[in-house]
N, C-alpha and C positions, 0 to 999 in steps of 0.2 A: 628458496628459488625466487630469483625477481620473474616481476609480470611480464617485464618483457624477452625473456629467455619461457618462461613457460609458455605465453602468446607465440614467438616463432616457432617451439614445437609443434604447439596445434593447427597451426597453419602449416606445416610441415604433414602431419599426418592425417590432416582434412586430404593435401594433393595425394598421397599417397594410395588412396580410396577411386583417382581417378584411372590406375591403370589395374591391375589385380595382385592387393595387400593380402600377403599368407603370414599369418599369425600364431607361430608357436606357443601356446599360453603356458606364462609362469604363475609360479607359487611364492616364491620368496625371492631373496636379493641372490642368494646363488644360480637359481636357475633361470635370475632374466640373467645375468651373465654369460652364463652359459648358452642362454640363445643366442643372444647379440655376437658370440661369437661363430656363433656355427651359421651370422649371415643375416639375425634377421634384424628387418629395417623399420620394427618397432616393437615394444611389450605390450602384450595383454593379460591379464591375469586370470585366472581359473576361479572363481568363488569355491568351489567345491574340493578343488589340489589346495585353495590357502587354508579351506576350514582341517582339511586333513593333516599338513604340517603341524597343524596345532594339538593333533589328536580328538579330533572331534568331527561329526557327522554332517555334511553339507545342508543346506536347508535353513539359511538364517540363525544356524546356531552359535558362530562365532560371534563376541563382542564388539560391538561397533569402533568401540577402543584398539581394540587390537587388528584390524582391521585398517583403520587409520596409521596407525603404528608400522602394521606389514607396508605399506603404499609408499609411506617416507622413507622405509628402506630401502624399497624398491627406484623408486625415480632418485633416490642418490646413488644407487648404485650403476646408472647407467646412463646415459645422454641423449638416448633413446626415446622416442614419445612414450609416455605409458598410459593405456589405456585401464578403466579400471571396469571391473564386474562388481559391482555392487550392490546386487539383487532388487530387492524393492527400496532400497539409500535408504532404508532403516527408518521409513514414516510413511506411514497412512495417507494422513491430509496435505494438502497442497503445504501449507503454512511451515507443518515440519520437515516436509520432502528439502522446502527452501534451505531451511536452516541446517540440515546432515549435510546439505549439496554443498556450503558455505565450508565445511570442517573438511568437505575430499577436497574439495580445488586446493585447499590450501596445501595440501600434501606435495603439488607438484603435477598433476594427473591433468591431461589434456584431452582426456574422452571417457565416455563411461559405458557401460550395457545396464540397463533399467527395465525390469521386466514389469510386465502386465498382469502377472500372477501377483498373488498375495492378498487378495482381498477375502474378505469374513463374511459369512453368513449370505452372500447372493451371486453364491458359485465361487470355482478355481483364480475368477478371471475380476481384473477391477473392469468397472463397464468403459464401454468406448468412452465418453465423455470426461467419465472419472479420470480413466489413467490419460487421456491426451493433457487434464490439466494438470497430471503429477509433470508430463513434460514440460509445461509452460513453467512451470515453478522451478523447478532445472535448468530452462533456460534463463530466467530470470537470473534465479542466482550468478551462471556463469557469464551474463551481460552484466550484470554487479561488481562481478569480480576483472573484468574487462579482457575474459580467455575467453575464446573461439574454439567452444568446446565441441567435440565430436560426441553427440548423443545417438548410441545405437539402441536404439526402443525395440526391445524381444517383447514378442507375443507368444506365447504358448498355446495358442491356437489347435497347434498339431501333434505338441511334444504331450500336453495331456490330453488332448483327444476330447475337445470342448465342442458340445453341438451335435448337430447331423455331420454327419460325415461328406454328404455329397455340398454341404455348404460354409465348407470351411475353409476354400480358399474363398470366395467373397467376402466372407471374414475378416480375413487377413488382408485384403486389400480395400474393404472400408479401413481399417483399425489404421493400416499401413498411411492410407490418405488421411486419415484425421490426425495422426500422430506427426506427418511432414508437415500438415497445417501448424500445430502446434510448434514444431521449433525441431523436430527429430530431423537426422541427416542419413541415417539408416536405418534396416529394419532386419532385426536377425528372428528367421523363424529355424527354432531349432526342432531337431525331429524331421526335416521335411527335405528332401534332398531327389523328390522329383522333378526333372531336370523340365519338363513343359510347361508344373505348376509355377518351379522359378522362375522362367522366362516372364509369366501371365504379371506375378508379381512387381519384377522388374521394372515391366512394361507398363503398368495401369497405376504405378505408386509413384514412379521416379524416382524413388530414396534408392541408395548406396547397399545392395543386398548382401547380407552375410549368410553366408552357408557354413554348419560344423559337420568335421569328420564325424562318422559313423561305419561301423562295418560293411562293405559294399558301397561306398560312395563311390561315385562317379568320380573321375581324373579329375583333377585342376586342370587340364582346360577344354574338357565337357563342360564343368561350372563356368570359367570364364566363356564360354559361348554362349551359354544360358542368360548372359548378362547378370552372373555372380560378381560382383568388386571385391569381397573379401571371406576371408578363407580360414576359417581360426580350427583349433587342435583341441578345445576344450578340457576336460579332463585327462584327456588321453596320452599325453606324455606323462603326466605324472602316475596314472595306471602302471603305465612302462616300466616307470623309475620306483615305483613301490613295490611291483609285484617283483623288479630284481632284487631288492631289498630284502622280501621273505623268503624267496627263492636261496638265495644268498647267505642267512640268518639260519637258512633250514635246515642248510648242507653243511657250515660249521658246525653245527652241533654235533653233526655225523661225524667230522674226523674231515671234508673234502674242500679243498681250499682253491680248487680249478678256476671258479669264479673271478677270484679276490686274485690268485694269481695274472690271470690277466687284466687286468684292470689298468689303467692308467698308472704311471708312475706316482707315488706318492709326492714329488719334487712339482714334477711336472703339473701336476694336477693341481697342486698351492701355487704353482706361476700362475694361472690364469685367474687365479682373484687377487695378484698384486697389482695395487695402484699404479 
């Protein structure tokens, strides 16, 4: 992809964050298509649905290689911005965060989620200072690369339960403001889908807030009142689509074929990934 078709994506899906961006996340090159057609108006992809396509456990466990590989299938296969999940971008230090960052832009990818988990030996969590320079070194890279990247800085703050509890949205809104200092344009706390906490967040970081479905979330536009911008599906479609899969695998073996009979045509269903 030239820079400058990947730069008007991301400026495309910077605006997209100014009114409220819902986010069906994919897994591979079929089911960004499969979104894009059913409406949506960018990709983001799953870490945890990509490690699963591969057959393997979420958690940093798939190859950085294949990884890179999934991405370029991905942004070819659709025109779409694609946003990537790429947990901790596969480095510790600043120095190597730079240089993984250097290998996804190049894929095509006009934004990423970069979490704050991953660090060894002094908690769940890198410290404030630590991971706000893993984003400077992110940003670096993609002012290098000359893409107006969307960096969404997740804090796990709340998804692992780091601290006192009654001080853990100031947490998240120190980390929140030292990370927009840094170069972050949003800030996804997942796990947390307190609609007053979200507002506080909103309100006292300025960044671009992302909220993930959960069982009992509040409506899309309880969040977008809360001053949520974006709205992503996390693992959860592809739950969907795998647990129809053994559901489906479980009953053939029985003899019952109800499933598979309704199902989309088999013609019909190869239309929609012709070029």
């Amino acid at each position: 992809m030239s820079t400058t078709l990947q730069q008007k994506r991301a400026e495309l899906f910077r605006g997209l964050h100014d009114d409220f961006l819902v986010l069906p996340n994919a897994w591979d090159a079929g089911s960004a298509r499969l979104a894009a057609e059913a409406g949506a108006t960018a990709i983001a992809t799953s870490s945890g649905a990509q490690s699963w396509s591969q057959g393997i456990a979420d958690g940093r466990s798939l190859a950085e290689a294949d990884v890179l590989a999934n991405l370029e299938r991905i942004v070819a296969a659709t025109e779409l911005p694609v946003s990537a999940d790429i947990e901790n971008a596969y480095a510790d230090d600043a120095e190597g965060l730079h240089a993984t960052m250097t290998q996804f832009l190049a894929t095509g990818i006009v934004g990423i989620n970069l979490e704050d988990s991953g660090a060894t030996g002094n908690g769940p969590l890198y410290g404030t200072e630590v991971a706000a320079g893993r984003i400077t070194a992110a940003r670096a890279a993609a002012d290098d690369a000359g893409i107006d990247l969307f960096i969404n800085a997740r804090t796990d703050v709340f998804l692992l339960g780091v601290g006192d509890e009654n001080g853990r949205l100031a947490d998240v809104v120190a980390r929140g403001n030292a990370y927009r200092e840094a170069g972050a344009c949003g800030l996804f706390v997942p796990g947390l889908l307190d609609l007053d906490a979200l507002a506080v967040i909103a309100r006292d970081t300025g960044l671009k807030i992302n909220a993930m479905w959960l069982p009992g979330a509040p409506t899309p536009g309880q969040l977008r009142e809360a001053g949520v911008s974006r709205y992503s599906a996390g693992t959860a479609i592809a739950q969907v689509a795998y647990t129809a899969a053994a559901d489906t695998a479980r009953a053939f073996l029985t003899g019952q074929d109800t499933a598979m009979a309704a199902s989309i045509d088999y013609f019909a269903f190869n239309d929609k990934f012709a070029k």
